[in-house]
LOLUM-543284 format. One record per residue (C-alpha): residue in three letters; x, y, z. Coordinates in steps of 0.2 Angstrom, whole numbers, plus 5000, padded with zeros to 4 digits. Layout:
// LOLUM-543284
ALAXYZ;...
***
This chain:
// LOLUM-543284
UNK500050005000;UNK501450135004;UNK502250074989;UNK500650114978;UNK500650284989;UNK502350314984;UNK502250264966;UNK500850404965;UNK501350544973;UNK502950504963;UNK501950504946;UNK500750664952;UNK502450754958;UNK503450734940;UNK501750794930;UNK501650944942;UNK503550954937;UNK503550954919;UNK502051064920;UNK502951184930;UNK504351194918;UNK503251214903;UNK502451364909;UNK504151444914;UNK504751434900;UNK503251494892;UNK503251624903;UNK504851694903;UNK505851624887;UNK506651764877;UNK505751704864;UNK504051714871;UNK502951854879;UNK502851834896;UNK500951854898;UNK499751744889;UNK499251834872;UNK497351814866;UNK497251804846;UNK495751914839;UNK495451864820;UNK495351964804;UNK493752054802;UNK493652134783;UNK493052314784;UNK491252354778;UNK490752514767;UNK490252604784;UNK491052504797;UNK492952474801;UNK493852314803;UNK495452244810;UNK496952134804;UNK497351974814;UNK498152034829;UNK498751954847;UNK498252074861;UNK499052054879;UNK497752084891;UNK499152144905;UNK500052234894;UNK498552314885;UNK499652274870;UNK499452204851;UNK500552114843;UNK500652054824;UNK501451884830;UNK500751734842;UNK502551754854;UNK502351934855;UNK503751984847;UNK503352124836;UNK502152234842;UNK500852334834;UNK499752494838;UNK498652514822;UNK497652354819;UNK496152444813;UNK495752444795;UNK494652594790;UNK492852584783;UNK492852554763;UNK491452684760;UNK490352684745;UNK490852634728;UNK489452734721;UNK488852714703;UNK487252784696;UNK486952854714;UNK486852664721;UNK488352594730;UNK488952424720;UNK489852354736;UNK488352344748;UNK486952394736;UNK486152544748;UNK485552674737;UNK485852854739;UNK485152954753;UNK483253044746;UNK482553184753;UNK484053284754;UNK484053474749;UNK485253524736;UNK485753714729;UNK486253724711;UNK488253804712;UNK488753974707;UNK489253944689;UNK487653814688;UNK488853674683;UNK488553564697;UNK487553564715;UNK487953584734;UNK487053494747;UNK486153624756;UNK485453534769;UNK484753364777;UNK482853414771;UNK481853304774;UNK482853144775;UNK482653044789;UNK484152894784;UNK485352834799;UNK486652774785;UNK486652924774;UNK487252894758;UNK487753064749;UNK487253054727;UNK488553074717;UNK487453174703;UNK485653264706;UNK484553324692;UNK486053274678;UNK487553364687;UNK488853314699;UNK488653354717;UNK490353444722;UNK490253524738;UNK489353504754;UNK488553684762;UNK489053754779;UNK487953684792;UNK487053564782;UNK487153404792;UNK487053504809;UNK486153424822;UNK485453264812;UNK485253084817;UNK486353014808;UNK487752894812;UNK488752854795;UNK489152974782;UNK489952914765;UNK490353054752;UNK490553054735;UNK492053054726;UNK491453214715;UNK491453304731;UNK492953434733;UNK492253544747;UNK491453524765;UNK490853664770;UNK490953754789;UNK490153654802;UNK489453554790;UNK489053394801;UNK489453504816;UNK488453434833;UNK487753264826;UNK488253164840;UNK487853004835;UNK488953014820;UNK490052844823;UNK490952854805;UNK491452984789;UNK491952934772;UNK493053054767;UNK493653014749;UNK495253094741;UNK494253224731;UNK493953334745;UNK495053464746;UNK494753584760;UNK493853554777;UNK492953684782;UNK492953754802;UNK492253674816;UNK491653544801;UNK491553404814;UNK491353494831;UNK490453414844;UNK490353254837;UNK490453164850;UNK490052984844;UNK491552984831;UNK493052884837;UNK494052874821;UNK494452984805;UNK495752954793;UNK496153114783;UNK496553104765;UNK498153164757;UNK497053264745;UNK496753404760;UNK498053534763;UNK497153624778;UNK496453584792;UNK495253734799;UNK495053784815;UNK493853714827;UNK493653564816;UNK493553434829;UNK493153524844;UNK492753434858;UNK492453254848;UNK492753184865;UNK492552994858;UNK493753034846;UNK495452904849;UNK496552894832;UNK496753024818;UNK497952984805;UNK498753164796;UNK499453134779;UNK501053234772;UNK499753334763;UNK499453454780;UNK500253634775;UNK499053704791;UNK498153674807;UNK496853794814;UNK496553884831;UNK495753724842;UNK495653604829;UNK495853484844;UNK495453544859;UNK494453454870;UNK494953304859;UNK494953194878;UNK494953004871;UNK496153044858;UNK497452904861;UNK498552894845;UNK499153024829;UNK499852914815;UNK501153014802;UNK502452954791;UNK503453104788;UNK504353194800;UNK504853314789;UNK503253374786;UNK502553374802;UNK503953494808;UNK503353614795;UNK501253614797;UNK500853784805;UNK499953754820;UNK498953894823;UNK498753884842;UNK499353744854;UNK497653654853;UNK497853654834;UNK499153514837;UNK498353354842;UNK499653304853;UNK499053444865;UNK497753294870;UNK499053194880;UNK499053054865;UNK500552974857;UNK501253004840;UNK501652864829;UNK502852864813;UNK502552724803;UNK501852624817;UNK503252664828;UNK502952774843;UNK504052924846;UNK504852944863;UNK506652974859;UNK506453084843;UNK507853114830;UNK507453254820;UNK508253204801;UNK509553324790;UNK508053354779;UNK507153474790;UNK507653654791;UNK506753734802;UNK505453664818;UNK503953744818;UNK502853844830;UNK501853694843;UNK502553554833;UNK502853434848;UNK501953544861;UNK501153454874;UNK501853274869;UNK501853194885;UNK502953034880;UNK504353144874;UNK505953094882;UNK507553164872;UNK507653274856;UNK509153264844;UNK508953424833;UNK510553424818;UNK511453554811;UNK510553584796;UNK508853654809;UNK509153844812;UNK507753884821;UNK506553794833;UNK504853904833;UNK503753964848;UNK503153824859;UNK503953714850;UNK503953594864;UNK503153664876;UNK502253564891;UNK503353394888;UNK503453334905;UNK504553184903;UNK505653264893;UNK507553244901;UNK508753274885;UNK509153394872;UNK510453424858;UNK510553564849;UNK511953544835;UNK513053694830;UNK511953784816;UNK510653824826;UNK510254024828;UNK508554044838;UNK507453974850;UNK505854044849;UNK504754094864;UNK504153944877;UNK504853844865;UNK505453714881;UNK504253804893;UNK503353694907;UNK504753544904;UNK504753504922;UNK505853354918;UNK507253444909;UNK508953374917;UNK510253414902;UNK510253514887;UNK511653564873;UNK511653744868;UNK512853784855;UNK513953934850;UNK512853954835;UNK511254004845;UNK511254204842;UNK509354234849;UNK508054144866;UNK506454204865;UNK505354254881;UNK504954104893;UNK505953994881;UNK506453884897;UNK505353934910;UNK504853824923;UNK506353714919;UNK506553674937;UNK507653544935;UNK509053624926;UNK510553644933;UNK511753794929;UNK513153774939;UNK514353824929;UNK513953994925;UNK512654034941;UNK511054034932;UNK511754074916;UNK512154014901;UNK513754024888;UNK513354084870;UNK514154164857;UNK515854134849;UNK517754104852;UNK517954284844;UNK516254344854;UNK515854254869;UNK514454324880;UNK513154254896;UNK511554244895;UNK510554234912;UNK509054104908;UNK508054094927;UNK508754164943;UNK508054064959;UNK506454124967;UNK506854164982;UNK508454304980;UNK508354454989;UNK509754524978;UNK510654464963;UNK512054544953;UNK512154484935;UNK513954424929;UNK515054504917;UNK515054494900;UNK513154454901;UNK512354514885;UNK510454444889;UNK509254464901;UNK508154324896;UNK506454324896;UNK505554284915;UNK507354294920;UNK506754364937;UNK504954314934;UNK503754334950;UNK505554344961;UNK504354414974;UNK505954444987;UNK507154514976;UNK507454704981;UNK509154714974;UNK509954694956;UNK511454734946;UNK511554754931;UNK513354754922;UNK513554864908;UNK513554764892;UNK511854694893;UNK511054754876;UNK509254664878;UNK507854634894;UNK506854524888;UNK504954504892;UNK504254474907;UNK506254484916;UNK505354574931;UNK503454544931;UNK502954524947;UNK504454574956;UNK503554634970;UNK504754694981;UNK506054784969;UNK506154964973;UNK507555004961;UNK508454974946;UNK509755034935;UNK509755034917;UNK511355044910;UNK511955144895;UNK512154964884;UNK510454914883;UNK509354944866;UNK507854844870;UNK506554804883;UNK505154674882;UNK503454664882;UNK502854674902;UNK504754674907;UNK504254764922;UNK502254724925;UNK501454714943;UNK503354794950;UNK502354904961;UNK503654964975;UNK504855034962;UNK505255204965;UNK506655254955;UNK507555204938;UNK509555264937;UNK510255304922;UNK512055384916;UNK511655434897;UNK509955524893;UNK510355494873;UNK510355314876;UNK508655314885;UNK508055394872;UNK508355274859;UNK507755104868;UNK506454994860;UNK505154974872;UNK503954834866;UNK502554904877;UNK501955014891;UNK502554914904;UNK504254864896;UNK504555044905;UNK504955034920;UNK504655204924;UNK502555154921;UNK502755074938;UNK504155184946;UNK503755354941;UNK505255464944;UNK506855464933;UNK508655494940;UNK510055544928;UNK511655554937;UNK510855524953;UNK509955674951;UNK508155684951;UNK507155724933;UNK505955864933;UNK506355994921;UNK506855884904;UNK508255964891;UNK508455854875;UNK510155844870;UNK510555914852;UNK511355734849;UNK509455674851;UNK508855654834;UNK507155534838;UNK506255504855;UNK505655334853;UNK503955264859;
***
């Protein structure tokens, strides 16, 4: 009996065993994923509907996968709605005739018709004729899907125009057939359409207007073709699902002009994708020239940039609001950083500037707070070997007095932002430019010195500085000819009384070497 016992512990042991040892390996080969992966199968798209490709998804990894070990993953498995193949107004794919009841306007040169308006038509798959009355149906009004039922919408290929806000507020819209005639995209075309989850835009369009998805809070991937010259103001914004951009040129992405920082998709916290490979450590390639305003604002998943020789200017919020963002390289060649264009990168451990770099713009690092300038106290080496100078980028927060090194040429912008202790500076002879904002909100400066070598002031330099009592200057003719960018870059609008060699301005005598007062 005890040898029966043993014999099939024995046995029960050595299956637990090999069991054991294939799911180890299983688990944790090299070769093989180390979750189980669940296969989902092909599904062809329909004319309305999207489908996949046969894809392995990881359930803990909240991954895909083209291959059953997991090797080689993948982000977009969909495969976009067909649309209508429409002949003689009747789609020869599905067989669904072409939406009735619609209201059309014949076109300006009476060559073709608009779609007005919905009318009377009360189809959820609308189905947009290709021709009415014996002409082709080209463009589709402004507003004239606004606030209908409808959750599929297939355009014609003789379409070249949708027209503002045209399927504006129809929140059950699920799906838009776009096809590659359409040319232009009017404003706030699908704003509020908060059922849509997909789009892919066609290269065909050049422009995206502003507002066009507004709030499209279902909204999750977007693919943007080479095509994009222009993004309008809020194109995006409010876009809160959005989860994935698709591109496959970086080149042209740097040079779409985003209007406003919610023009750029990645604004919304989603990920960029370049031919199915997510960007986190992002090389920008010889072929680009120049990095344009909000191109990578708000990318979230951003962790180093590489910018060549070849770039010589990175534009206004460039990349603003990248909050993992620890490295950057900026190769000799290089001449301008716009403003805020690394503003809010609160992760920001190590950055290149080189010699080449000529101009910062206001705010271009602020809130860097990571950033260590030990070196230079605060400030940063620019210039050349024949022409080297300092730029002071951010002063601490809480100095009570600060004096600027030698040979400092620039007070950056926000240099002594909202420095709320500070009643003390120095300011060496040789700084040329105070940039904007360099005082805002220095509450407790009560004087300042402006010395002889500065030509320019920016905008709200000295805004909400409201203990300053006296500005000191040594040469009135160099006063005279500052450029002031506003009323505030003055700091007399907050101190009120002028001092020229210590001695208090009343009675004002232009000098005959004066020949303009600027504004």
């Amino acid at each position: 009996m005890r040898i029966k016992t043993f014999r099939y512990s024995a046995l029960v042991f050595l299956i637990l065993s090999l069991f054991s040892t294939v799911f180890v390996f299983n688990a944790c080969s090299s070769d093989n994923h180390p979750h189980g992966l669940e296969k989902v199968k092909r599904k062809e798209p329909t004319c309305t509907e999207e489908g996949n490709i046969e894809y392995w998804f990881c359930e803990e990894c909240r991954k895909n996968f083209s291959d059953k070990k997991g090797k080689t993953e993948v982000t977009d498995v969909v495969l976009p709605a067909k649309g209508h193949t429409i002949e003689g107004n009747v789609c020869t794919v599905c067989g669904l005739k072409a939406s009735e009841k619609l209201k059309f306007v014949l076109s300006a040169d009476g060559k073709s018709y608009e779609v007005l308006g919905i009318g009377t038509c009360t189809d959820a798959d609308i189905l947009i004729p290709d021709t009415y009355r014996g002409l082709p149906v080209t463009a589709i009004c402004e507003y004239a899907f606004f606030d209908t039922i409808a959750k599929n919408i297939s355009i014609p290929h003789s379409v070249t125009s949708i027209g503002h806000a045209a399927f504006s507020y129809c929140t059950l819209l699920k799906s838009v057939t776009i096809p590659d005639s359409v040319t232009n995209i009017g404003e706030g075309a699908f704003r509020y359409c908060s059922s849509l989850t997909s789009l892919t835009i066609p290269s065909s369009v050049t422009s995206i207007g502003s507002g066009t998805f507004f709030q499209c809070n279902s909204l999750m991937r977007i693919k943007i073709p080479e095509s994009i010259r222009s993004i309008g103001t809020d194109a995006f914004n409010a876009c809160s699902s959005l989860e994935c951009v698709y591109i496959s040129d970086i080149s042209a992405w740097c040079s779409i002009k985003f209007e406003h920082f919610y023009s750029n998709p990645l604004s919304e916290s989603c990920n960029l994708y370049i031919d199915d490979k997510m960007v986190t450590d992002l090389i920008i390639p010889d072929s680009v020239n120049s990095i344009g305003d909000y191109a990578f604002c708000g990318y979230k998943s951003l962790k180093s940039i590489t910018i060549p020789g070849n770039v010589t200017s990175i534009g206004d919020d460039a990349f603003s609001d990248c909050d993992l963002l620890t490295d950057i390289i900026i190769s000799d060649g290089v001449t301008s950083i716009g403003d805020r264009a690394f503003s809010n990168c609160f992760s920001l451990t190590n950055i290149t500037i080189p010699d080449s770099i000529t101009s910062i713009g206001d705010d271009a690092f602020s809130d860097c707070t990571s950033i260590i300038y030990n070196k230079f106290d605060y400030a940063d080496y620019l210039g050349n070997d024949n022409n080297p100078y300092l730029v002071l980028t951010r002063a601490p927060d809480n100095i009570s007095s600060f004096e600027v090194l030698e040979n400092t040429k620039i007070l950056y912008g926000g240099a002594f932002r909202y420095c709320s202790s500070l009643t003390d500076i120095t300011i060496p002879d040789g700084v040329t430019n105070i940039g904007g904002y360099a005082f805002s909100g220095c509450t407790s400066l009560t004087s300042i010195t402006i010395p002889d070598s500065v030509t320019s002031i920016g905008v709200e330099a000295f805004f909400g500085c409201t203990l300053l009592t006296g500005v000191y200057i040594y040469n009135i003719s160099a006063w005279y000819s500052i450029k002031f960018e506003s009323y505030y870059s003055n700091p007399l609008a907050c101190a009120h009384k002028l001092y020229h060699n210590n001695q208090l301005v009343t009675d004002l005598i232009i000098p005959d070497s004066v020949t303009s007062i600027g504004e």
